[in-house]
C-alpha positions in Angstrom: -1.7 148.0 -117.1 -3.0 148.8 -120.5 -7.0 149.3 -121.0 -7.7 147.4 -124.6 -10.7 145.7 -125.7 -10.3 142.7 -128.1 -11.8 145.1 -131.2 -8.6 146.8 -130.5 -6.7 143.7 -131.9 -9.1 143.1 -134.9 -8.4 146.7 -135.9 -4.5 146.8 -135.0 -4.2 144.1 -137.5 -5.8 146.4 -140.5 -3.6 149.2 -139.9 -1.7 151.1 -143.0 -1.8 154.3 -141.2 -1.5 155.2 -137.6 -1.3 159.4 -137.4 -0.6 161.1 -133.9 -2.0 164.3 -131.9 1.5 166.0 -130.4 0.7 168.1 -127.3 -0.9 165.7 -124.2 0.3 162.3 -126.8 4.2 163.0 -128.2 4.6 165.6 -125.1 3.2 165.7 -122.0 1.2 168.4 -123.1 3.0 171.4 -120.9 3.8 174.5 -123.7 7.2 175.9 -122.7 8.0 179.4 -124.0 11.1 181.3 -123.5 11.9 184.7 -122.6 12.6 185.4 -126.3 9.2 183.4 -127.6 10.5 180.6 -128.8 8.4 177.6 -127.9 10.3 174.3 -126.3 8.6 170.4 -125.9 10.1 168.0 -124.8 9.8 164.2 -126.8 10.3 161.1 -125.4 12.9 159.2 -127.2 11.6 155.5 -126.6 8.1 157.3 -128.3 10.2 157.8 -131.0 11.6 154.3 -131.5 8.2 153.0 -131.2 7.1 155.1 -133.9 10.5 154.0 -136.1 9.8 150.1 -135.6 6.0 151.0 -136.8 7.6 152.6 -139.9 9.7 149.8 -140.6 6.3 147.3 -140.2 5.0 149.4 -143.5 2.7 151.5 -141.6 2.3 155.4 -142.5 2.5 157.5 -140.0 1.2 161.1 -140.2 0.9 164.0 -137.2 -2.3 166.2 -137.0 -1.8 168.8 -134.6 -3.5 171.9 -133.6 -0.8 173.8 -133.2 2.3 175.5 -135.4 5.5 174.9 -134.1 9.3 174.5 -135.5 10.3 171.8 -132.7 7.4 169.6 -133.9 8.2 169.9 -137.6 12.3 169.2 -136.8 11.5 166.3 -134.8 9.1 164.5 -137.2 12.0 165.2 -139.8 14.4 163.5 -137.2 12.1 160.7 -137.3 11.3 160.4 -141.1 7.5 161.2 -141.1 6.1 162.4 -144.1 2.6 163.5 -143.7 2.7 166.5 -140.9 -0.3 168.8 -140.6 0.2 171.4 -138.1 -2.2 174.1 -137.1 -4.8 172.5 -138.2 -8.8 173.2 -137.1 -10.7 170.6 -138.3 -8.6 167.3 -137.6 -11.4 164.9 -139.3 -10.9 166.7 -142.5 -7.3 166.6 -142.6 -7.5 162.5 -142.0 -10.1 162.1 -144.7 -7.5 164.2 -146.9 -5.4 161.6 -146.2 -6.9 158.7 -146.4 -8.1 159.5 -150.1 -4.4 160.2 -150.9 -3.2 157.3 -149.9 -6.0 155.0 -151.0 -7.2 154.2 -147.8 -10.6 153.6 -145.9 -11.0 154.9 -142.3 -11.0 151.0 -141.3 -7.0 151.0 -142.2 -6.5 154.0 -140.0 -5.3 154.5 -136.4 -5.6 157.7 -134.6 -4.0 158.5 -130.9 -5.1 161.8 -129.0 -5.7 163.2 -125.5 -8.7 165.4 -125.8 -11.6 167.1 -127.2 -10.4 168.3 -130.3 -9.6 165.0 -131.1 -13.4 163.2 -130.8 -14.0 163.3 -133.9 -11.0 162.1 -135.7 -10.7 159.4 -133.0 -14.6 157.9 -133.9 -13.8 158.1 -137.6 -10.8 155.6 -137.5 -10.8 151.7 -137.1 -8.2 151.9 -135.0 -8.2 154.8 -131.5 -5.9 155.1 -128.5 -5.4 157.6 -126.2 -2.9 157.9 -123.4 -3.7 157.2 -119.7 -4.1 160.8 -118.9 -6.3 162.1 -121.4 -9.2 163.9 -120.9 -12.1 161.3 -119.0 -14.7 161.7 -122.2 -11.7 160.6 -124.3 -12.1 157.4 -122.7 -15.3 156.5 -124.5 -13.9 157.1 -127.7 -11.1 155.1 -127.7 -10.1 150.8 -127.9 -7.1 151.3 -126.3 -6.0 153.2 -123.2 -1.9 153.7 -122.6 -0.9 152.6 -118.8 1.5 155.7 -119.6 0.6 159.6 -119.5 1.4 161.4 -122.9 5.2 162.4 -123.5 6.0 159.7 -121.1 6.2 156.5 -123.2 2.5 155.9 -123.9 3.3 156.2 -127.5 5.7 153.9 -127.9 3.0 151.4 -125.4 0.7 151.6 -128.6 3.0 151.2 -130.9 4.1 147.9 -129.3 0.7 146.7 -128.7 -0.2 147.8 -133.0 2.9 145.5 -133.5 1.8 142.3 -131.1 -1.5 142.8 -133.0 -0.5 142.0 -135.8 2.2 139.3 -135.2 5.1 141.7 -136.0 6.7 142.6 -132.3 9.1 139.8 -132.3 10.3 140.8 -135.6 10.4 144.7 -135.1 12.4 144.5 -131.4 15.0 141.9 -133.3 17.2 144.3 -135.0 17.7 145.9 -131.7 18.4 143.1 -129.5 22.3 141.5 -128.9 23.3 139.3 -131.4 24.5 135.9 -129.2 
């Protein structure tokens, strides 16, 4: 069952820009290297519809990860994302980047991460969610807590509940349901 306080709601509704941590949120956080170097993760595809059906709501979406890595870059691309910031230090900077860019205040963003690194970014949105397994001090920084582990669907959990928020799941499953 999903943790949420009723603030979560209020700010869910606000949203224009929900942006994503990737290793421990889009993956389950495992880095995979192979023999030759190159660096494997593994996505969950019903993550990624989640994050299509927020897209086609009119919400931005944006990844800020602390890492560099090809397979993050080709998926986001698979998925139509625009703002991607990869190996990035200071995560709080990049979002207020952003925000400023797109005209925003910090109560019209979203932010979903996992751990430390994240703290910051995650106190400086309206909006933060975390998956179930993130790390425990996470947990006080956050309005909503996934019933799912990262890489295992607790994306596409937040994206859902963003979208029942606001009024808009009904609409956003409908192009995907049998037409009877």
């Amino acid at each position: 069952m999903m943790k949420f306080t009723e603030e979560a709601k209020s700010a869910a509704r606000r949203l224009k820009l929900m942006a994503f941590d990737v290793d421990g949120v889009l993956t389950e956080g495992s880095l995979y290297y192979t023999d030759s170097g190159i660096e494997i993760k593994a996505f969950n595809g019903h993550d990624g519809v989640g994050l299509r059906m927020l897209q086609r709501a009119g919400i931005h979406l944006a990844i800020i990860t602390g890492r560099n890595s090809l397979c993050v870059e080709r998926r986001m691309k698979d998925l139509d994302i625009e703002h991607i910031f990869q190996g990035i230090d200071n995560k709080l900077e990049v979002m207020q980047s952003l925000l400023s860019k797109l005209k925003l205040s910090p109560d019209e963003a979203g932010y979903m991460g996992d751990d430390i690194v994240d703290l910051q970014v995650l106190d400086a949105c309206g909006f933060a969610a975390a998956p179930a397994d993130c790390q425990v001090r996470v947990k006080n920084y956050v309005q909503v807590i996934s019933s799912k582990d990262g890489g295992r669907g607790a994306v596409r959990e937040v994206c859902e509940f963003i979208l029942d928020a606001r009024g808009e799941l009904e609409a956003a499953l409908f192009p995907y349901l049998p037409k009877r």
